[in-house]
Biotite code that builds the C-alpha atoms (Angstrom):
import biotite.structure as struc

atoms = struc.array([
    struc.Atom([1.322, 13.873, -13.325], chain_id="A", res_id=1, res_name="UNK", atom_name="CA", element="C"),
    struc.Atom([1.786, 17.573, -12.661], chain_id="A", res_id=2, res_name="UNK", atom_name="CA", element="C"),
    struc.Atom([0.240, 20.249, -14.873], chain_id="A", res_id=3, res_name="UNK", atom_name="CA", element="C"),
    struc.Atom([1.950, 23.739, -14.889], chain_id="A", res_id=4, res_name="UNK", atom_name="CA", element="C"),
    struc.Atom([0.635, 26.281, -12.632], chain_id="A", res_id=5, res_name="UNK", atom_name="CA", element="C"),
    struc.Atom([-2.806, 27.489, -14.105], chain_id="A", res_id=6, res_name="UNK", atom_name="CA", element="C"),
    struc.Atom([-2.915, 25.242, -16.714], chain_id="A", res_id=7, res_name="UNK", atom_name="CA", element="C"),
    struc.Atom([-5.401, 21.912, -16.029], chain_id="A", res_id=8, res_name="UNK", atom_name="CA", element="C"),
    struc.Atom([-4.800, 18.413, -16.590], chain_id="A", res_id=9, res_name="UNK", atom_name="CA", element="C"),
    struc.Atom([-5.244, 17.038, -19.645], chain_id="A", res_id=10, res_name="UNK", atom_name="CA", element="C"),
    struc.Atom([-7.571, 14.191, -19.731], chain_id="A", res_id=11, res_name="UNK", atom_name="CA", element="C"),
    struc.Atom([-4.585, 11.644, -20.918], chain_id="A", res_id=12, res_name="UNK", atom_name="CA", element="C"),
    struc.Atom([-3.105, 13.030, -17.588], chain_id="A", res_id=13, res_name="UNK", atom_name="CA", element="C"),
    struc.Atom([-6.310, 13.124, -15.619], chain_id="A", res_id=14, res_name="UNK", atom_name="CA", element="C"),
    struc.Atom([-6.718, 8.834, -17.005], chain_id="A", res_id=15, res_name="UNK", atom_name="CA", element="C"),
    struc.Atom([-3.388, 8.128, -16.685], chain_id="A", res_id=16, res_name="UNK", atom_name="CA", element="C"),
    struc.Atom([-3.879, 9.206, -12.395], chain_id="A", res_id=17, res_name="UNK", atom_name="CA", element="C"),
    struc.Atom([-6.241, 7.734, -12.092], chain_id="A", res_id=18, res_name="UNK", atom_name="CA", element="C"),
    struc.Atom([-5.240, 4.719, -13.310], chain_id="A", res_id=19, res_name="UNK", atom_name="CA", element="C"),
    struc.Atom([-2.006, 4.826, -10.901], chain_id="A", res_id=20, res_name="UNK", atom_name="CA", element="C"),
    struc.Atom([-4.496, 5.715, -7.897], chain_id="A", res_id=21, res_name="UNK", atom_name="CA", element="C"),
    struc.Atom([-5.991, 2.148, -9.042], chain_id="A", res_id=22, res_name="UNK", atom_name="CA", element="C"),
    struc.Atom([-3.014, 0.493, -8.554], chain_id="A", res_id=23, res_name="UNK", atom_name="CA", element="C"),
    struc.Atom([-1.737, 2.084, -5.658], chain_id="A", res_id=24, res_name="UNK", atom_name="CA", element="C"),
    struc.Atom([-4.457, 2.750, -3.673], chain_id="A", res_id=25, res_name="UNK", atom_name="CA", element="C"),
    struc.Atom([-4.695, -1.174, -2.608], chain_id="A", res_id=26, res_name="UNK", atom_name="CA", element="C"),
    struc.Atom([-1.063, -1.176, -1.705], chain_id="A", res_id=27, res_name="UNK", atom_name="CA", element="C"),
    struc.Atom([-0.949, 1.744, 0.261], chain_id="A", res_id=28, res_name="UNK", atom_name="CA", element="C"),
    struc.Atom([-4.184, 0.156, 2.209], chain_id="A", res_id=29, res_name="UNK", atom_name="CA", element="C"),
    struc.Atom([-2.163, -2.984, 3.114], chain_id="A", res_id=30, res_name="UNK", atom_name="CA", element="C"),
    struc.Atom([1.139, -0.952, 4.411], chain_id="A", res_id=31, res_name="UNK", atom_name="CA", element="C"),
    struc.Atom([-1.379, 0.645, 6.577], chain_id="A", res_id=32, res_name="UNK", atom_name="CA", element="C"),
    struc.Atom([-3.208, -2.279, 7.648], chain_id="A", res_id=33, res_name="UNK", atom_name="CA", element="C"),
    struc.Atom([0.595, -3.514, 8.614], chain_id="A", res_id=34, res_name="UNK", atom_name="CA", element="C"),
    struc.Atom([1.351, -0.752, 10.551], chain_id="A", res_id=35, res_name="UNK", atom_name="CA", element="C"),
    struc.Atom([-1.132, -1.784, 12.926], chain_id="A", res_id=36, res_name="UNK", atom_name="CA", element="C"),
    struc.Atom([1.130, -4.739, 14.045], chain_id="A", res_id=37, res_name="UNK", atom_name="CA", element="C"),
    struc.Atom([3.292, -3.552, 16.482], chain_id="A", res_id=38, res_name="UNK", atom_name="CA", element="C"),
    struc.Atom([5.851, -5.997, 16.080], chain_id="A", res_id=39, res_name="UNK", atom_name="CA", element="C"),
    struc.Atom([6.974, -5.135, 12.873], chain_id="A", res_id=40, res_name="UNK", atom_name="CA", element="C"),
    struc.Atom([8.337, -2.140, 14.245], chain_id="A", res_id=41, res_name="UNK", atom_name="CA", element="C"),
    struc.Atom([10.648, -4.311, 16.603], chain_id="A", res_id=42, res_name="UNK", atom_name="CA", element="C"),
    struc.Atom([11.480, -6.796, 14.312], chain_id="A", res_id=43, res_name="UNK", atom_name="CA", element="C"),
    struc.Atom([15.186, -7.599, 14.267], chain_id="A", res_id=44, res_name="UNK", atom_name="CA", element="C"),
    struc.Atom([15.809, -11.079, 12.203], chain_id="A", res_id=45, res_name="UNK", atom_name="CA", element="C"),
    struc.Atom([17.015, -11.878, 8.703], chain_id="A", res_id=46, res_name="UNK", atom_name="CA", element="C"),
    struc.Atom([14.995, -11.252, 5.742], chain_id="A", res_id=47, res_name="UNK", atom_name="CA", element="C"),
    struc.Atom([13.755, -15.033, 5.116], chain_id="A", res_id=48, res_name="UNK", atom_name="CA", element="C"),
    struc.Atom([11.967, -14.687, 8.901], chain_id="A", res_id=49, res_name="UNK", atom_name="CA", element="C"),
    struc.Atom([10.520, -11.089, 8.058], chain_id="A", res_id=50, res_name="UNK", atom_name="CA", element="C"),
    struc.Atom([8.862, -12.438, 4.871], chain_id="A", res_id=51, res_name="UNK", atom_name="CA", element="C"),
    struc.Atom([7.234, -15.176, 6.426], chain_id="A", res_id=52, res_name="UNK", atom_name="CA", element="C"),
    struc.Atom([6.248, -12.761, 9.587], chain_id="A", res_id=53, res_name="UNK", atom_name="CA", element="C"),
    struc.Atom([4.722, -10.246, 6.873], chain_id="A", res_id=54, res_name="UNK", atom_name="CA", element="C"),
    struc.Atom([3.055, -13.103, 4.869], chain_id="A", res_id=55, res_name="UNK", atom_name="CA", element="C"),
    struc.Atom([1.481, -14.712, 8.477], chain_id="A", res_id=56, res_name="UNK", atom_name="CA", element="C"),
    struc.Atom([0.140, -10.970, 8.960], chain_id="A", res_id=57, res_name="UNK", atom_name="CA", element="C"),
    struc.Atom([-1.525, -10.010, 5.861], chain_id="A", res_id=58, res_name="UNK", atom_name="CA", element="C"),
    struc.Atom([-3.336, -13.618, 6.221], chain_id="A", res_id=59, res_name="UNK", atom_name="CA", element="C"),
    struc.Atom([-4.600, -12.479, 9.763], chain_id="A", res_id=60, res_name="UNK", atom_name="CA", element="C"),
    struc.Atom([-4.856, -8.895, 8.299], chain_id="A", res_id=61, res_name="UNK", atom_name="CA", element="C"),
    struc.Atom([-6.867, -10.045, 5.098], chain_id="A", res_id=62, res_name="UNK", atom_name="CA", element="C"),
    struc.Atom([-8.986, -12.362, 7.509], chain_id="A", res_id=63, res_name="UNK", atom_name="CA", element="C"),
    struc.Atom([-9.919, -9.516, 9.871], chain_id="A", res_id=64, res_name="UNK", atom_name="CA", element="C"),
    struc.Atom([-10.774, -7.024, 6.616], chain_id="A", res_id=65, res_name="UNK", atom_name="CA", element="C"),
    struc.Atom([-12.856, -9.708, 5.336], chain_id="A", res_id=66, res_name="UNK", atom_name="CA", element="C"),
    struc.Atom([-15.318, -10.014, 8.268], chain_id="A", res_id=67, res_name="UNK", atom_name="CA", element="C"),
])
């Protein structure tokens, strides 16, 4: 949430981001963990072969975090 220019958060606003960065800071972590595999950037095929190329990766991602 935004507060109005020089006027701070209130702390419902200052829980309620951080709650959000909670959530999203995982997710954005594993888009950029993605991004290091090349291939998705070529990847021309239906949607069915892309979801099971994405899943493949974030095993072999996951795997190589978890060391």
């Amino acid at each position: 949430m935004c507060a109005p220019v020089n006027r701070p958060l209130t702390t419902g606003q200052k829980l309620s981001n951080t709650a959000l960065a909670a959530v999203r800071a995982p997710v954005e972590h594993g888009f950029a963990h993605l991004k290091n595999w090349r291939v998705l950037g070529k990847l021309r095929t239906d949607p069915n072969g892309a979801t099971a190329l994405v899943r493949a990766l974030l095993v072999l991602t996951n795997r190589e975090v978890a060391r």
